[in-house]
C-alpha positions as CSV (number, residue, x, y, z in Angstrom):
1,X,-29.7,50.9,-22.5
2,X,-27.7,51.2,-19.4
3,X,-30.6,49.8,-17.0
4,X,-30.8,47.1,-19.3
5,X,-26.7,46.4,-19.0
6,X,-27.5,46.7,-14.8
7,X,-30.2,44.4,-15.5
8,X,-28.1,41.7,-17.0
9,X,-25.2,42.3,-14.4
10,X,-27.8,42.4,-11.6
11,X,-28.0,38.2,-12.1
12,X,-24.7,37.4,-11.1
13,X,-26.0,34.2,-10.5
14,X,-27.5,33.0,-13.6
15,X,-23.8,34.8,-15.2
16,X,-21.8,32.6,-12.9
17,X,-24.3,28.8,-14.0
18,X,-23.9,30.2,-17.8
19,X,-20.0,30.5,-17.3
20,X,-20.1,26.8,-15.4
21,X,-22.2,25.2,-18.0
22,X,-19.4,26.5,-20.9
23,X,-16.6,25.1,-18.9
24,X,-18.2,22.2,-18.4
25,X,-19.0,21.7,-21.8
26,X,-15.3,23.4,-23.0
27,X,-13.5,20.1,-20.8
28,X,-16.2,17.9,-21.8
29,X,-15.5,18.1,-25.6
30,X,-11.1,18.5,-24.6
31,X,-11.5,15.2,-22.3
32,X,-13.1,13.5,-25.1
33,X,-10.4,14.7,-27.5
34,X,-7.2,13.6,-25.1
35,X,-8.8,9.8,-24.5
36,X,-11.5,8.7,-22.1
37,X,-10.0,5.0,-22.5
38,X,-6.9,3.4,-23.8
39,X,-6.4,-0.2,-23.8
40,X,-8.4,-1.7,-20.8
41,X,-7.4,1.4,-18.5
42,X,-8.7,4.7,-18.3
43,X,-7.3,7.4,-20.5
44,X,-6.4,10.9,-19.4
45,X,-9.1,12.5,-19.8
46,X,-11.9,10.5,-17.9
47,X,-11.5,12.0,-14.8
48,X,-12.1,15.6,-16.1
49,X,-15.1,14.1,-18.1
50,X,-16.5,13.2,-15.5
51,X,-16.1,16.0,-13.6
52,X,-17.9,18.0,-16.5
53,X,-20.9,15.5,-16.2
54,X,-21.4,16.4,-12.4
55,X,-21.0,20.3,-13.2
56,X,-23.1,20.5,-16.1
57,X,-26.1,19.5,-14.6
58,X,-25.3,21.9,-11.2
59,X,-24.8,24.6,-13.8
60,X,-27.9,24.0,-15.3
61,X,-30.2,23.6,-12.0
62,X,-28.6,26.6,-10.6
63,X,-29.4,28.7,-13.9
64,X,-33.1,27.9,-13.7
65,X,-33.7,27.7,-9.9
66,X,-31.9,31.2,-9.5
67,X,-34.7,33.6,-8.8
68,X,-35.3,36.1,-11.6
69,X,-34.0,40.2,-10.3
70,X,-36.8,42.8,-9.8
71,X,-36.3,46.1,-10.5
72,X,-35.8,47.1,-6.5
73,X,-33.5,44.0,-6.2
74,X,-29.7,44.9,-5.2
75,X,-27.0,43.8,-6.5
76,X,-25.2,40.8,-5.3
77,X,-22.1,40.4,-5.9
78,X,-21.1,37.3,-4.0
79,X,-21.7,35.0,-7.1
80,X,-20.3,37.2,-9.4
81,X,-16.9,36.9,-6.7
82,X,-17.1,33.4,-6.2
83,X,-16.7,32.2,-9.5
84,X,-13.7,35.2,-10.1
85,X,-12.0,32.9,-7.1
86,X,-12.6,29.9,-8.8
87,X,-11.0,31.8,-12.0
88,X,-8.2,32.8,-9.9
89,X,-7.9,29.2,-8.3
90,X,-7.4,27.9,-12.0
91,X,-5.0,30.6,-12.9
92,X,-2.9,29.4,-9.4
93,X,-3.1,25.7,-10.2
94,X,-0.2,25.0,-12.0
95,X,2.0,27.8,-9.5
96,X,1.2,26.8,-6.3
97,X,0.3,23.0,-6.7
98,X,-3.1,21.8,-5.9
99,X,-2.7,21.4,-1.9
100,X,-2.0,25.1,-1.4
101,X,-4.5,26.2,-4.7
102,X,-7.1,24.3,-2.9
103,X,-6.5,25.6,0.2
104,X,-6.6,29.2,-0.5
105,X,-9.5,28.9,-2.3
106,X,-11.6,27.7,0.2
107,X,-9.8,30.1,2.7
108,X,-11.2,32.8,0.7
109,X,-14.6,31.3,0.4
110,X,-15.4,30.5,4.0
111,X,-13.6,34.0,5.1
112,X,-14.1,36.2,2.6
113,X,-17.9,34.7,1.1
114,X,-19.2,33.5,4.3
115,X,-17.8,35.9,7.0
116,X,-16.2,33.0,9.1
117,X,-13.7,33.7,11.1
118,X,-10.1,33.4,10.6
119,X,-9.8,30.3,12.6
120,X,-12.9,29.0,11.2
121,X,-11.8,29.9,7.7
122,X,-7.7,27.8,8.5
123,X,-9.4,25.1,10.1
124,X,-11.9,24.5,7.5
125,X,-9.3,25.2,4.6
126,X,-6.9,22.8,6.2
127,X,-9.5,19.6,6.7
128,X,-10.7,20.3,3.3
129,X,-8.1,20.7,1.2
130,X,-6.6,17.3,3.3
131,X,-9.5,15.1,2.4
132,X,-9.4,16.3,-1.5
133,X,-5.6,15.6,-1.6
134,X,-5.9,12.3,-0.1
135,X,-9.0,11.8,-2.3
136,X,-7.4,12.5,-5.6
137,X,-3.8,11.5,-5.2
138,X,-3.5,8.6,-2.9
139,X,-6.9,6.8,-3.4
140,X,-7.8,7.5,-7.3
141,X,-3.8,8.7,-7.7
142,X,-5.3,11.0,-10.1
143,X,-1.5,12.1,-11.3
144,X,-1.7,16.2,-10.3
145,X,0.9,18.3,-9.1
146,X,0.7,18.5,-5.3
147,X,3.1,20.7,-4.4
148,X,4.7,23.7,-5.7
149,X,7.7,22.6,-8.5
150,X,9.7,25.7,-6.5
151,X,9.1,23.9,-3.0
């Protein structure tokens, strides 16, 4: 029984893809339901619709491509503490707006993940998070809260 439990924790990867594919499907099906179109514009929810129509597929082709654990296989835990970032990154959203959200999260990614370097990891945070702020609130003014309401 308890090898078995290891066993299924010891695919973090194929546990992250499954999670992805239900959130993708969970925003899907909501997007749907707040209005993909309303007279001759788009609606609310197209933009996260078609966000969960990229990640579905990702999900999908990461779950099968993900190599299958043997039994003298490690534990990796990188997976498994990626996606708890991107859980944390969608719990800080609405606190800390999405420039500073962004920006952490891909702080922790590239320092804590990747081993970067600190100035690797502020440099790379600070371009990124730039290009997807000027990406989804100047040129497709996706209507998000950029900054912090406390700011």
């Amino acid at each position: 029984m308890m090898t078995r439990l290891l066993r299924f924790y010891s695919e973090p990867a194929r546990l992250v893809s499954a999670a992805l594919i239900g959130v993708a499907v969970f925003f899907a099906v909501a997007s749907v339901r707040v209005g993909l179109w309303e007279t001759g514009m788009p609606g609310p929810g197209l933009t996260s619709f078609l966000g969960a129509l990229l990640l579905c597929p990702l999900g999908i082709i990461t779950y099968v491509s993900s190599p299958t654990v043997t039994e003298d296989d490690a534990l990796h835990l990188v997976p498994l503490i990626g996606g708890a970032g991107l859980c944390v990154f969608a719990w800080l959203l609405p606190t800390l707006g999405f420039a500073l959200s962004i920006a952490a999260l891909i702080l922790f990614l590239t320092t804590g993940l990747q081993q970067r370097s600190w100035w690797q990891g502020v440099i790379t945070a600070v371009v990124i998070s730039g290009v997807l702020v000027v990406l989804f609130y100047y040129v497709l003014l996706v209507p998000i809260m950029l900054w912090p309401s406390w700011w």
